[in-house]
Legacy VTK file of the C-alpha trace (Angstrom):
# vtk DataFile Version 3.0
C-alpha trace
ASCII
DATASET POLYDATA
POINTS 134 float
0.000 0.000 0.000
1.796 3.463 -1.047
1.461 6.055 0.898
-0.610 9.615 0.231
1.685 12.538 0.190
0.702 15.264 2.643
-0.647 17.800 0.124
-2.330 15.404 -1.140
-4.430 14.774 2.206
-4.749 18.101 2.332
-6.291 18.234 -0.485
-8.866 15.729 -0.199
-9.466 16.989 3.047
-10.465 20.703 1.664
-12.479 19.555 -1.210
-14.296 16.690 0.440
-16.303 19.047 2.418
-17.897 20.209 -1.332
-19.927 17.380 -1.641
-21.926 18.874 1.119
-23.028 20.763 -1.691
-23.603 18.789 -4.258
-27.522 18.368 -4.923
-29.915 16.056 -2.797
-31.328 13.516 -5.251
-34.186 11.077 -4.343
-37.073 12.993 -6.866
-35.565 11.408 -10.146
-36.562 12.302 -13.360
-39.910 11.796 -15.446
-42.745 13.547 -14.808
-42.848 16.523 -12.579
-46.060 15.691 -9.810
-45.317 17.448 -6.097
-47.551 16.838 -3.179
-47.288 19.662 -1.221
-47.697 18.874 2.386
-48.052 21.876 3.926
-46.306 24.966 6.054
-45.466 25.777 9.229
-44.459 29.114 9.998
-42.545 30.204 13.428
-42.200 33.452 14.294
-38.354 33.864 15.578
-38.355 37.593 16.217
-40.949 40.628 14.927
-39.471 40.666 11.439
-37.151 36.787 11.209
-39.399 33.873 10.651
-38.536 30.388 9.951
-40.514 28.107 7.686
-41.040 24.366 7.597
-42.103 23.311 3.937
-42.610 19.261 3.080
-43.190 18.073 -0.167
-43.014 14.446 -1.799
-42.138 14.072 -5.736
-39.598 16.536 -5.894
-36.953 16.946 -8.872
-34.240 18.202 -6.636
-33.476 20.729 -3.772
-34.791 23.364 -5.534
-38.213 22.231 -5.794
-38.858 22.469 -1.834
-36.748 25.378 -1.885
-38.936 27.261 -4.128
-41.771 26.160 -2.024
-40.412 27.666 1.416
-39.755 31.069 -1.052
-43.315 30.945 -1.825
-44.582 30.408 1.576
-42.195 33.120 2.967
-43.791 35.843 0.362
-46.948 35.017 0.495
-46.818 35.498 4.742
-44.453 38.839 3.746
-47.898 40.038 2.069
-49.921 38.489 4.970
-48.039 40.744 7.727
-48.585 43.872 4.678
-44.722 43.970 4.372
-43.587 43.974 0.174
-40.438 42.062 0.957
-38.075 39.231 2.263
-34.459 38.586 2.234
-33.514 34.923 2.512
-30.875 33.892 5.143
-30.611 30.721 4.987
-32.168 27.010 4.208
-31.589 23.930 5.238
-32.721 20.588 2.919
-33.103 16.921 4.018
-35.016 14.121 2.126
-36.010 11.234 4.197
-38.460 8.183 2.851
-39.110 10.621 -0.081
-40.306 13.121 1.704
-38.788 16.426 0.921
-38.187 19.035 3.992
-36.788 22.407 4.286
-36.240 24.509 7.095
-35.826 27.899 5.747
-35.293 31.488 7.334
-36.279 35.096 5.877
-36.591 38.341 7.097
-39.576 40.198 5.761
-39.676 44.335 5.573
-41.780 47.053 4.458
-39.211 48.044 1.895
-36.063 46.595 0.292
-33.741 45.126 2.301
-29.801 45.786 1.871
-28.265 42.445 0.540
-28.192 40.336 -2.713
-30.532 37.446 -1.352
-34.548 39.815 -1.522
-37.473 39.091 -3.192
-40.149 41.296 -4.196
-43.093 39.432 -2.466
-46.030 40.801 -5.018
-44.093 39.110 -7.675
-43.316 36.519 -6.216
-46.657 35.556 -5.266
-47.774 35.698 -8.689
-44.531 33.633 -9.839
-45.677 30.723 -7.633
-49.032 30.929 -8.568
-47.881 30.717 -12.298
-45.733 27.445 -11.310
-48.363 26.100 -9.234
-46.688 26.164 -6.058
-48.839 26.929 -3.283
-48.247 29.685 -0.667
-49.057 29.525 3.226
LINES 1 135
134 0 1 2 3 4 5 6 7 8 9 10 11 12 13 14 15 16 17 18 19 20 21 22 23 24 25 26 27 28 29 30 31 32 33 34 35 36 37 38 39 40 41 42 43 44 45 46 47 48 49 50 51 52 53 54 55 56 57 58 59 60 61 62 63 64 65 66 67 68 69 70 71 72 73 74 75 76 77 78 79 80 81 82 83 84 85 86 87 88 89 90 91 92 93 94 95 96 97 98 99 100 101 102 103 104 105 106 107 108 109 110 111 112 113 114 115 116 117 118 119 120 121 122 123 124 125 126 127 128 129 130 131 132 133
């Protein structure tokens, strides 16, 4: 057995991390039907809330992570602020369920940073793409 040069464990050691980010599969391909299983919504402080999407027969990620978008605009427009600024989500997919834990911000007007939606539009994005909001 020959042995791995340093760098090279160094290496492997700084890039392994990426797969980490690497895509969640488990929706596969064909056609596209999501059962939306509904929101929950916690209030963390007057303007941070968290929401808890689940969905079965998603494509990818993105799929539930478009859902938690569309739950946290639609609840922007609920509270009569126009936007949100997304800071962060977290995905898992267990027995083909689809959940993601995601956390925005939501404010009368545009928030500093690259991550904000325009809720209005939004709104009528998801409704175009038939993903239901909250």
């Amino acid at each position: 057995m020959r042995a791995v040069p340093a760098y090279r464990k160094a290496l492997l050691a700084a890039f392994g991390g990426l797969a980490a980010c690497a895509p969640l599969q488990g929706g596969g391909g064909g056609e596209f039907s999501p059962d939306y299983k509904g929101v929950e919504t916690i209030l963390l402080d007057e303007d941070l809330v968290s929401f808890r999407v689940a969905m079965s027969g998603a494509r990818s990620r993105e799929d539930v992570v478009a859902y938690a978008r569309c739950a946290a605009a639609q609840y922007a427009l609920i509270r009569g602020y126009g936007f949100a600024r997304h800071v962060r989500t977290n995905v898992a997919i267990e027995g083909g369920v689809w959940r993601a834990d995601a956390v925005y911000t939501i404010s009368p007007t545009l928030p500093r940073g690259m991550r904000t939606i325009d809720a209005e539009e939004t709104v009528r994005d998801c409704a175009a793409k038939g993903i239901p909001t909250v």
